[in-house]
C-alpha positions, 0 to 999 in steps of 0.5 A: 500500500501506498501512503500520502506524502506530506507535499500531497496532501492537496492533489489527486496524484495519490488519489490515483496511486490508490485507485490503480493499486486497490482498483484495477479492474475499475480504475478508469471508470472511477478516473473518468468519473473523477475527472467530468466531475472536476471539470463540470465543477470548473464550467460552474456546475458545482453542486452536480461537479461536487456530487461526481467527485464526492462519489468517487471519494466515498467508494474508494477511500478506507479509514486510513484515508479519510483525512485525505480524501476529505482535504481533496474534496474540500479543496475542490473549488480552485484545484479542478482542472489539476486534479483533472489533469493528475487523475489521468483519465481516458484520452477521451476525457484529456480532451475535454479538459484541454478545451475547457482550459481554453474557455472562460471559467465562471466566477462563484456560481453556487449551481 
């Protein structure tokens, strides 16, 4: 088992360390449900955002994590499309992220 390094403890990179280890028949479903979740919460639909990325958090994590995964979540707002990028979800999904990166990003919509 992998543990976080205090210089992670506000990135997805352990996130995915964790989910290739302990879920690796279904790594990309949970990558990819990860990373629209950030993305939507990027493009101003945080509460649905917020819920996707939650979800993920919930299933994966066990009791050593839960300070962890509960940093990540809180950090969200800021932080989406980095941990988009250090998910490192399908390609398909890689290119969504590189063209809302090219996009204006609303500004405190609670939605």
């Amino acid at each position: 088992m992998t543990t976080c390094p205090q210089e992670w403890p506000c990135s997805a990179w352990y996130l995915r360390q964790m989910l290739s280890l302990r879920h690796p028949d279904h790594f990309r479903v949970f990558a990819d449900l990860f990373a629209i979740g950030c993305i939507l919460h990027a493009q101003g639909e945080r509460g649905t955002g917020h819920a996707l990325v939650a979800q993920v958090v919930r299933s994966v994590g066990g009791p050593a994590e839960q300070g962890y995964l509960a940093t990540l979540l809180a950090s969200l707002p800021g932080n989406e499309l980095r941990f988009a990028r250090e998910i490192e979800a399908a390609p398909m999904i890689d290119e969504l992220h590189a063209r809302v990166r090219l996009l204006p990003l609303e500004a405190g919509c609670n939605r």
